[in-house]
C-alpha positions in Angstrom: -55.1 -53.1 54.1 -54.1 -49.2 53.3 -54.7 -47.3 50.5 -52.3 -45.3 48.9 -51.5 -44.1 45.2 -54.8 -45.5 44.1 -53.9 -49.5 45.2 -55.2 -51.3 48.2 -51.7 -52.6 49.6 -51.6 -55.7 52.5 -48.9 -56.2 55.6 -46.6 -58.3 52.1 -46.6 -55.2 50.6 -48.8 -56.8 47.6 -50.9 -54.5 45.6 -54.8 -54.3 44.1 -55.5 -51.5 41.4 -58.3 -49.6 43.4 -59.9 -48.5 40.4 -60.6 -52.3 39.5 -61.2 -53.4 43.0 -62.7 -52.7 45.9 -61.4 -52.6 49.1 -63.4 -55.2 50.1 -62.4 -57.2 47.3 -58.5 -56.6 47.2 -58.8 -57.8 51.2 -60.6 -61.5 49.8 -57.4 -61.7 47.1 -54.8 -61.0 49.5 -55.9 -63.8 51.6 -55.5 -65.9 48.4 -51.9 -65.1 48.4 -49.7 -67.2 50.6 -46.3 -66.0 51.3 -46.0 -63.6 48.3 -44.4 -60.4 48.2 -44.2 -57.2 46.3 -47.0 -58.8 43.6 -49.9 -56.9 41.5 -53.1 -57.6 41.0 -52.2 -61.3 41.7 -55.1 -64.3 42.7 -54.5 -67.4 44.5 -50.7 -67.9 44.6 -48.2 -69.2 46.8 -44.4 -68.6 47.5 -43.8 -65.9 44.7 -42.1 -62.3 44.5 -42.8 -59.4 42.7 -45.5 -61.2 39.7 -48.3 -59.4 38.1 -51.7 -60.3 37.2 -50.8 -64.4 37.9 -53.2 -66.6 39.4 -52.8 -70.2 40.9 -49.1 -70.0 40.6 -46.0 -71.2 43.1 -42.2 -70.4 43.7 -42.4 -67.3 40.8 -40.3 -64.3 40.8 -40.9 -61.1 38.4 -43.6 -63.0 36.5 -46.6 -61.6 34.5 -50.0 -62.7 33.3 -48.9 -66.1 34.1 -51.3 -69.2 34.8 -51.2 -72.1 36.7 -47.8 -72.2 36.6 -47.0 -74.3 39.8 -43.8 -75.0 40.9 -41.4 -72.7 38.7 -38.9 -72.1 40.7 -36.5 -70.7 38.5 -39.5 -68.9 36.6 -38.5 -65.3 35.7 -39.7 -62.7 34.0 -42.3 -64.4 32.2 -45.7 -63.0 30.0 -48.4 -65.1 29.4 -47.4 -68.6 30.2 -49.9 -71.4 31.4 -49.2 -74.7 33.0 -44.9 -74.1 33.4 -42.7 -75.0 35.2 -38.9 -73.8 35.9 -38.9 -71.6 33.2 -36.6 -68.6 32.4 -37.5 -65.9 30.4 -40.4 -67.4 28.4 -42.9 -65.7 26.4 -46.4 -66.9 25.5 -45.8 -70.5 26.6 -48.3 -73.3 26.8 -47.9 -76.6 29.5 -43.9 -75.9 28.9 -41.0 -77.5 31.1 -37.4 -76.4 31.4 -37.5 -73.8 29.3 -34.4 -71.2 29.0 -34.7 -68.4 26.7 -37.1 -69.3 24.1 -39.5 -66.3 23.9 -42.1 -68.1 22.0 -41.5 -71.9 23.4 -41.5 -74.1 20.5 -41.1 -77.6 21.6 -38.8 -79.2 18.5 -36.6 -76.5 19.9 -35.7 -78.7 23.2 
């Protein structure tokens, strides 16, 4: 774990803000990430490529604030989704499936 540019940064190249976390505690995080690269301030994920802020989430690329969201792996540049899965450009989704483009996920639209 280095520091540089005010993050902690681990051997994936995955990032902790320093002013939020210690080094300490950016060290415990990274080893919550398995096999991610390039993510930020990310928590207990698996598989995924440059996300930020996600926690508990699998097979995500260019994600943020996402949650839970296991298995996505077509999931892209998401904000604030929660319990999806291979979704594309989503916005503020809830326990969604298959979604393509809807940026506010409403289900009749499916």
């Amino acid at each position: 774990m280095i520091k540089q540019d005010g993050q902690y940064i681990d051997a994936n190249n995955n990032k902790w803000n320093a002013y939020i976390y210690t080094e300490h505690e950016a060290a415990a995080l990274s080893k919550t990430l398995v096999n991610c690269r390039d993510c930020k301030d990310c928590n207990c994920c698996k598989d995924c490529k440059d996300c930020n802020y996600c926690f508990k989430c699998s097979n995500c690329k260019e994600c943020n604030d996402c949650k839970d969201c296991i298995y996505c792996n077509l999931c892209n540049l998401c904000d604030d989704c929660e319990d999806c899965e291979d979704c594309f450009k989503c916005s503020n989704c809830k326990e969604c499936n298959d979604c393509n483009h809807f940026f506010d996920n409403k289900k009749e639209m499916k």
